[in-house]
N, C-alpha and C positions, 0 to 999 in steps of 0.2 A: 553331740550330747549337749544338752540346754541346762545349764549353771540355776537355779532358783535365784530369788530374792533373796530369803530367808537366808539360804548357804553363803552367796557372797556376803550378806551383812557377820554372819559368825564369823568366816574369817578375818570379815576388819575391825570385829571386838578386838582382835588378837596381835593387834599390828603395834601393841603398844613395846612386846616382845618379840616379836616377829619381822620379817621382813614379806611384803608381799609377794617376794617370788617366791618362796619356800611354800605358797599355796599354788603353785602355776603346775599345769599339765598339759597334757597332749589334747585337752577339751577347755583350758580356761586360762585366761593370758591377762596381765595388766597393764595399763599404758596409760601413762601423763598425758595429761590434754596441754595441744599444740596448738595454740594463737594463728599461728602464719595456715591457715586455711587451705593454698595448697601441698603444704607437706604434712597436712592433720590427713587428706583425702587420699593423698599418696597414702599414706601410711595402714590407713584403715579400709581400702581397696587391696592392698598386697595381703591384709591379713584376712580379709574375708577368704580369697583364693586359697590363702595357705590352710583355713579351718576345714573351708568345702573340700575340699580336695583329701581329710582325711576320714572327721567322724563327726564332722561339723564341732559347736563350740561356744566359749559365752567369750566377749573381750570386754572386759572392764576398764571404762574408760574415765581418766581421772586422777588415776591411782599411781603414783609412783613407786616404782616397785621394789627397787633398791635402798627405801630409806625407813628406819624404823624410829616409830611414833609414829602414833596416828593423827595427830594435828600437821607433821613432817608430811607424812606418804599421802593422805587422803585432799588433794589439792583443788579437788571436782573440775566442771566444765563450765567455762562461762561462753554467753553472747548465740550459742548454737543455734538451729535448726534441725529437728529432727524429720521432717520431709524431707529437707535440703541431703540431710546425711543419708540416709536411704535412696534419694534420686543420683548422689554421685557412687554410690556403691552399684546401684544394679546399672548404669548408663556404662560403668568402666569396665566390668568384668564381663567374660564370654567363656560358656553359656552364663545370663543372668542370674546375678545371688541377688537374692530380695530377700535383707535381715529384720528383725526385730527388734524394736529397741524403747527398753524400759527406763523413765526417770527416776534414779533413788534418793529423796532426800535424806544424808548424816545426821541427826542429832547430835547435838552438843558442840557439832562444827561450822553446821549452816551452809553447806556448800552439796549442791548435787550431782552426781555422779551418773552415768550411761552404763546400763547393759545392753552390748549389743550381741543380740542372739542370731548364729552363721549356722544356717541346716546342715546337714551334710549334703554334697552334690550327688549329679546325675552324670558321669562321665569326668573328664578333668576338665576344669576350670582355669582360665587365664585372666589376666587383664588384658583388656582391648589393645595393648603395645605389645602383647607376645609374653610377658611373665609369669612363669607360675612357680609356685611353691609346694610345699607341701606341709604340714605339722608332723614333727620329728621328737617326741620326748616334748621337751618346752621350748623347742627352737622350730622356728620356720628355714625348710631347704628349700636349696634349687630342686625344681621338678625335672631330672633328668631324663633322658631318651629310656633307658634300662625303666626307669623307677616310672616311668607312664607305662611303657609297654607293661609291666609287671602290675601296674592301679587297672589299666585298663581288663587284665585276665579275672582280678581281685572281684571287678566287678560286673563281669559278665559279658564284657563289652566285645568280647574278641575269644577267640577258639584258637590259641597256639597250635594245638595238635590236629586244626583241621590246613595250616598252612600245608602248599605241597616244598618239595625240594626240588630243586632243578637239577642239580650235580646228577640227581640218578635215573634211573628208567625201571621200566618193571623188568629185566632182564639182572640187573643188581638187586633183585628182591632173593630169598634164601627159597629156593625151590622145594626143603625139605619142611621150612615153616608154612608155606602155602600145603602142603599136603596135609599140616596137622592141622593146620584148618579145616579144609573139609570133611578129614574125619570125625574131628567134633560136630560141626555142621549135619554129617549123618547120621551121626549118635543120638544126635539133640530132635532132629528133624530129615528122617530118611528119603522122608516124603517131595523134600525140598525144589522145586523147580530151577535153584540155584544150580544144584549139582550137574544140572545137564549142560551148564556154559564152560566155553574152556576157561583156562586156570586166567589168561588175563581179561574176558571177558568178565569173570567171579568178580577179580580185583576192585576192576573200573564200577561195578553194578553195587558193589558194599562201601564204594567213598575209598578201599584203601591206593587206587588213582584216582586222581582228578587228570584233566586234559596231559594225557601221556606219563606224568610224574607221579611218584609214590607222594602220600601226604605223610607227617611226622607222624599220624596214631598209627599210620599206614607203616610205617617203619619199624612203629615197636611194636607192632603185631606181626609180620613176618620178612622182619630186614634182617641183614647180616647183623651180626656183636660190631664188628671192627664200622661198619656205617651209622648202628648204633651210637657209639662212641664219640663217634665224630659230630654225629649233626644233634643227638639228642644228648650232651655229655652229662646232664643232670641226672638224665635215668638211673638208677638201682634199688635193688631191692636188696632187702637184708633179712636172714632169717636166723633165727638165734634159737636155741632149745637150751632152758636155764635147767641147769645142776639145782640151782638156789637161786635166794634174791639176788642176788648178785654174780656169781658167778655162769657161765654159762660151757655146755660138753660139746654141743657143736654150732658150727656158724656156716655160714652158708650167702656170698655176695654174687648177685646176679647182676648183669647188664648184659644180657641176652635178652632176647625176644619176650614179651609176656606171658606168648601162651607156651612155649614152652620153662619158662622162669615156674609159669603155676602149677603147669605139672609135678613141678620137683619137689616145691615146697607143699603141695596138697600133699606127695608120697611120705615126706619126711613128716607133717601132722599125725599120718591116719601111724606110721610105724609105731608111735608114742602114744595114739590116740586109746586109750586104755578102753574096755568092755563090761558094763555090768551088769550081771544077767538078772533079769525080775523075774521072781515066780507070781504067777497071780493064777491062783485054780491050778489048773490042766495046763495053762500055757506060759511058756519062759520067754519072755522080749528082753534081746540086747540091745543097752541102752551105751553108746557112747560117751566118752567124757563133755566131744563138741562135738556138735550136732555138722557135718561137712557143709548141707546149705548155708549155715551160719555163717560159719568164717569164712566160706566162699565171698560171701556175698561182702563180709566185712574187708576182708582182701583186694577181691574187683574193684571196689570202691576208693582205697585207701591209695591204688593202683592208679585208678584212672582219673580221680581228682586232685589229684598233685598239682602243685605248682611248678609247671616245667619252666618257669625261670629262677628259681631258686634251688642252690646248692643244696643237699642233702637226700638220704637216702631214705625210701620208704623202711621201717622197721618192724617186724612182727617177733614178737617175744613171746617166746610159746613155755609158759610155767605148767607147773605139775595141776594146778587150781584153775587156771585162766590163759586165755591170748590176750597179749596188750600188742597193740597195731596204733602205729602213727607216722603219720606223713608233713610234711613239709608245706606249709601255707595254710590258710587259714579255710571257714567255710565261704562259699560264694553268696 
């Protein structure tokens, strides 16, 4: 996210009250300009990586950020090169950030100041030594093993649920969830060419093996609970039927399998799923509360775009007026 002109100068109206960090976020950071050259580039290399790496960002350069008064905090940059600073930013980082950067002259103080504007990246970002960061609130992290594999799902770059597991074989696959497979398969499409392969030829032919091994979608679609648990421990769903805003009459926690997980919770919708009948002329259509394609599909979804590295349970909240469904991670 790219900071304006105009926004950062309101906030330095305010600096006579204020301190400059009290305007810092997870998109806009302020920093004293550094003399000693290589610890200005150190500095402003670590933070491009840390910006790219989340929603990109503005770094206001110049600004002291702990000091209040605005003649105190606003100390500008002298002596620069702004080619210079842009060729040691994109030369250092891997893959290259290539910023933007605006001169603002202060009034009343005579001193100017840098916006430097940091896109947001294409994959995770480092510096050419191996460091990367990340923007965290108004702190730059370490970009940890966890916290890449997790940016990398955030951003499309990887398919958790198409890795395989090795521990198991299609023999540790639940042989009563491969059969409710196919019956849906013949429900849906009778006609199916699928249905004449045996049960681990099906497997291997739909992704749910790769070379001999079940994959993890492969698992939560017809693995054991207890293998479930183990290798996909994030899995659950949760189905709640509310009494009231608050309170709820029954609940219902799955980490079993999907398809049969949807079974259950589709049967406990339609039990509550009230009917109301239209007369129009001559003929009466029952009309549902929720329409079943609907919330299928909002279900499947909330389901299968989860963030399987992250803790928590998908939740579908089923009121008298509405289902409220939410799941764990953000959009892709």
């Amino acid at each position: 996210m790219r900071h304006s002109k105009e926004q950062i100068l309101k906030f330095l109206k305010q600096l006579e009250n204020k301190k400059a960090e009290e305007f810092e976020s997870e998109t806009l950071d302020f920093k004293e300009w550094i003399s000693d050259r290589k610890k200005l580039y150190k500095k402003l290399i670590e933070c491009a990586v840390c910006f790219a790496n989340q929603k990109g960002g503005t770094l206001v350069l110049g600004v002291r950020d702990r000091v209040r008064g605005r003649e105190k905090a606003i100390t500008g940059c002298t002596g620069y090169n702004i080619d210079e600073i842009k060729t040691n930013i994109y030369e250092a980082t891997d893959p290259k950030i290539l910023v933007d950067i605006e001169e603002v002259f202060i009034d009343g103080i005579g001193v100017t100041i840098l916006l430097i504007h940091i896109p947001q990246g294409i994959g995770i970002h480092t510096t050419t030594g191996g460091t990367s960061k990340i923007r965290i609130g108004k702190d730059c992290k370490p970009l940890t093993g966890s916290m890449r594999q997790k940016r990398l799902v955030e951003l499309g770059f990887t398919d958790l649920t198409a890795e395989i597991i090795e521990g198991l074989s299609y023999d540790d696959l639940d042989k009563v969830e491969i059969q409710r497979l196919k019956n849906i398969l013949r429900a849906r499409k009778p006609e199916s060419s699928l249905l004449k392969l045996s049960d681990r030829d099906l497997l291997k032919q739909i992704g749910i093996i790769k070379n001999g091994y079940p994959t993890i979608a492969g698992l939560l679609l017809v693995g054991k609970e207890e293998d479930i648990e183990k290798y996909v421990h994030f899995h659950e769903v949760t189905y709640l039927h509310m009494a009231n805003d608050i309170n709820y009459d029954k609940r219902i926690d799955g980490k079993n399998g999907i398809l049969c997980l949807l079974e259950d919770i589709y049967r406990n919708i339609e039990h509550y799923n009230k009917i109301t009948t239209v007369k129009i002329g001559l003929f009466h259509f029952e009309i549902k509360d929720f329409p079943e394609d609907t919330y299928r599909e909002a279900i499947l979804n909330a389901i299968l775009h989860r963030d399987y590295t992250s803790l928590g349970s998908v939740f579908i909240k089923h009121y008298d007026d509405r289902i409220e469904i939410s799941n764990p991670g953000g959009f892709l």
